[in-house]
N, C-alpha and C positions, 0 to 999 in steps of 0.2 A: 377686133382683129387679133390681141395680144392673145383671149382665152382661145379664140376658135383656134389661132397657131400652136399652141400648150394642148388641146382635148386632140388635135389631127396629129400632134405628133405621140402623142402617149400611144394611139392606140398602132400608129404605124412604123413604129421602129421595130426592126428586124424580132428581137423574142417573142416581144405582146403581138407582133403579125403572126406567127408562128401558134402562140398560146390560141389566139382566136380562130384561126386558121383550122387546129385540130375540134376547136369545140364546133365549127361546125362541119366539119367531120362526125363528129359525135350524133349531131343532130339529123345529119343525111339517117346514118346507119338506125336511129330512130325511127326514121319514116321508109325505110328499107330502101334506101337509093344507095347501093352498095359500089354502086360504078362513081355516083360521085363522089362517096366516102372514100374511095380509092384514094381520088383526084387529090383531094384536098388535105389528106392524111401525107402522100406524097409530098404535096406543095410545103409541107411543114415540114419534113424532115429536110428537102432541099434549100428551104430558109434556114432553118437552123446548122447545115452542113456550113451552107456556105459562112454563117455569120458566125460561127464557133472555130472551126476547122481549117480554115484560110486565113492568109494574112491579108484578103483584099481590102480589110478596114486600113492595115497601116498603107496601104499603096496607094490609097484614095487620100488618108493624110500627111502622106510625103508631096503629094501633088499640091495640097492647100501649103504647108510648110514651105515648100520651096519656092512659093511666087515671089516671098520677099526677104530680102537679104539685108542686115544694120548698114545704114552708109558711115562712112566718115563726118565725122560733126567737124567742121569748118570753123565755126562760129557755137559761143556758148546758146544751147537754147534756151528761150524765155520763159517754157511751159512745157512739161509734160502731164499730158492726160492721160491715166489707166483707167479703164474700162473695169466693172467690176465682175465677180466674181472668184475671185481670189480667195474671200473671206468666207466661215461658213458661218451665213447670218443668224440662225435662230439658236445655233450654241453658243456663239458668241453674245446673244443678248442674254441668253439665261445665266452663262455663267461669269459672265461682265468681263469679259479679255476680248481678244483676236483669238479666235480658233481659224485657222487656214484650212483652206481646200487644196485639191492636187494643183493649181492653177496658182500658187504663191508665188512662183517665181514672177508673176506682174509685181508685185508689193518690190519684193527683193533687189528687182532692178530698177524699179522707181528710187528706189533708197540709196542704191549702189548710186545712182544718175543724184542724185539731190546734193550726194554728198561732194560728188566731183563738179559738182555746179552749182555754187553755193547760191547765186542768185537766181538760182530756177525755181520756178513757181509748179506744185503738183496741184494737179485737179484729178478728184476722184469721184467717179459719175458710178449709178448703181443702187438700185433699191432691189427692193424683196421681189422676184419673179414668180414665187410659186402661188398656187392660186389657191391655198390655206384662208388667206384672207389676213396674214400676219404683215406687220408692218416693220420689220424690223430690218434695215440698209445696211449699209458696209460702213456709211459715213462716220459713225461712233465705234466701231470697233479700228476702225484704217485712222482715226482721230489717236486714240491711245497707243497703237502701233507708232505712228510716225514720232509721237511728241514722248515716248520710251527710247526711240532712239536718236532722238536730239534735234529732230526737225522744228523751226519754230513754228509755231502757229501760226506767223503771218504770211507766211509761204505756201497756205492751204489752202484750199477752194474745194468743197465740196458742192456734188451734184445728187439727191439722195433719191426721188424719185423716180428713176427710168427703171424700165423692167425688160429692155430687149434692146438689142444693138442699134434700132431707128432710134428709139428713145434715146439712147447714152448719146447720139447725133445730134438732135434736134432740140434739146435739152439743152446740150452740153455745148450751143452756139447761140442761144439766147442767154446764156450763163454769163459766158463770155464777152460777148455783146454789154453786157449790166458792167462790170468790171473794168472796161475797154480793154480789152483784151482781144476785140476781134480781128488785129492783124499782128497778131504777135508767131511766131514762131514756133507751131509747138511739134513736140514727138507725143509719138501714139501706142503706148505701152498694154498689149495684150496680149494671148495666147499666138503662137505663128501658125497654129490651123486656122486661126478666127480673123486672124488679119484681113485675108482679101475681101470678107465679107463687111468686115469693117470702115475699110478704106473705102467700098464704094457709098459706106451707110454716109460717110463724114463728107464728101465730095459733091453726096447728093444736097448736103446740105451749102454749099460753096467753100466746103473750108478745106484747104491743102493742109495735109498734117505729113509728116514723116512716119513712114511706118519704123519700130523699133521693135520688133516681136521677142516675144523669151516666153517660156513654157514650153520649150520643142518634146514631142513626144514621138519620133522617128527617128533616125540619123539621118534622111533624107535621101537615101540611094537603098530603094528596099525593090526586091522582083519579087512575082507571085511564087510563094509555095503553102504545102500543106503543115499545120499547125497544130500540134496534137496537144500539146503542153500547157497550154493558159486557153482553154476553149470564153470564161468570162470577160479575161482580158480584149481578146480576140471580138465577141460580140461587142463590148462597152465603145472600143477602138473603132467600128463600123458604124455603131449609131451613131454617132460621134460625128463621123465625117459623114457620113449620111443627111443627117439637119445641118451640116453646114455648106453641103453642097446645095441644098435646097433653098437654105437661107441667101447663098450666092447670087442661086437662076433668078430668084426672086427679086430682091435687092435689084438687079439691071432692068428693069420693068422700067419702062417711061414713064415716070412721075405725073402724075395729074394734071398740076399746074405747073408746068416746067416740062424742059424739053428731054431730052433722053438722057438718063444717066452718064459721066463722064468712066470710061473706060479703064480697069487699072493696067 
């Protein structure tokens, strides 16, 4: 399920729909089918208007951003769990540091949280998602991270094999489970467009976690207009929310074995 979801999304996010879209266009006009060449020449620059030229990507990730808001901590928490991707794995293993992704700010404020809560325990879930076939996680690089800035080691739990947000779920509560940890208090430290999709990954597995999101890439009150100025930005910002609305629809699916997902 993990490649067939990595090969359906390569080829259907908005550019590469567009890039294939024209080639068969290309291939109509080969076989002289000039009406459909039309068709399908059009459907491509209409994908690409809309994913270049619009800000509909950030208004669809102002929608994910705004589900959930940081509450008040009441009480010190036990556990904070970040979701990986923050790091970028295969620079970080060749050139033996943390190299960060645009998605740092999960490390930053796990760190910020560590420090203001000294007895809190991080767990960091996340292996290699790409389908290179490389094996290289966040766990050795978020290792040298934490313990440069003075986290001790025995406040760490790594999770290094998940490669999608069910996995960092289902992983990350048999982890826990091993540990006893499985009724401890945790916050759930990820991107705030990733969140909802998140929250239902973690629930679906029974576990109440606190959403604490950081990574915002909205300001959160955006209305549609036209975008001339950052056309990549603009597409990146759509696919983007694009697979995570899908990952959403998805995720609420009636579990197998188990009754209907619980709602966020």
């Amino acid at each position: 399920m993990f490649v067939v979801s990595k090969l359906f999304w390569m080829i259907c996010q908005p550019l590469a729909l567009a890039f294939l879209t024209m080639l068969v266009a290309l291939v109509c006009l080969v076989f002289s089918r000039s009406d459909a060449a039309a068709a399908f020449a059009a459907l491509a620059v209409v994908t690409l208007g809309i994913a270049c030229f619009t800000n509909i990507g950030t208004m669809l990730m102002a929608g994910l951003e705004n589900r959930f808001a940081r509450p008040a901590l009441e009480t010190p928490p036990a556990l904070a769990i970040v979701l990986g991707g923050g790091i970028s794995t295969d620079i970080s293993a060749r050139r033996g540091t943390y190299v960060f992704s645009r998605a740092a700010d999960r490390y930053i404020e796990a760190l910020r949280l560590a420090r203001l809560y000294p007895q809190m325990k991080i767990l960091v879930t996340g292996g290699d998602n790409a389908l290179s076939g490389n094996i290289n996680g966040e766990a050795a690089p978020a290792a040298r991270f934490f313990a440069d800035h003075g986290i001790a080691g025995e406040r760490l739990i790594y999770e290094p094999r998940a490669r999608n947000t069910a996995e960092n779920a289902s992983l990350t509560a048999a982890l826990l489970e091993k540990h006893d940890l499985g009724d401890a208090r945790c916050l759930l430290i990820t991107s705030a467009y990733h969140m909802p999709r998140s929250v239902e990954q973690f629930r679906r597995q029974r576990m109440e976690v606190t959403p604490w999101p950081a990574d915002y890439r909205t300001d959160g009150n955006v209305r549609f207009a036209f975008s001339h100025d950052k056309p990549m930005v603009n597409a990146a910002m759509l696919s983007t929310a694009l697979r995570e609305w899908a990952g959403l629809a998805l995720s609420r699916r009636p579990a197998k074995t188990a009754g209907p997902a619980t709602g966020t």
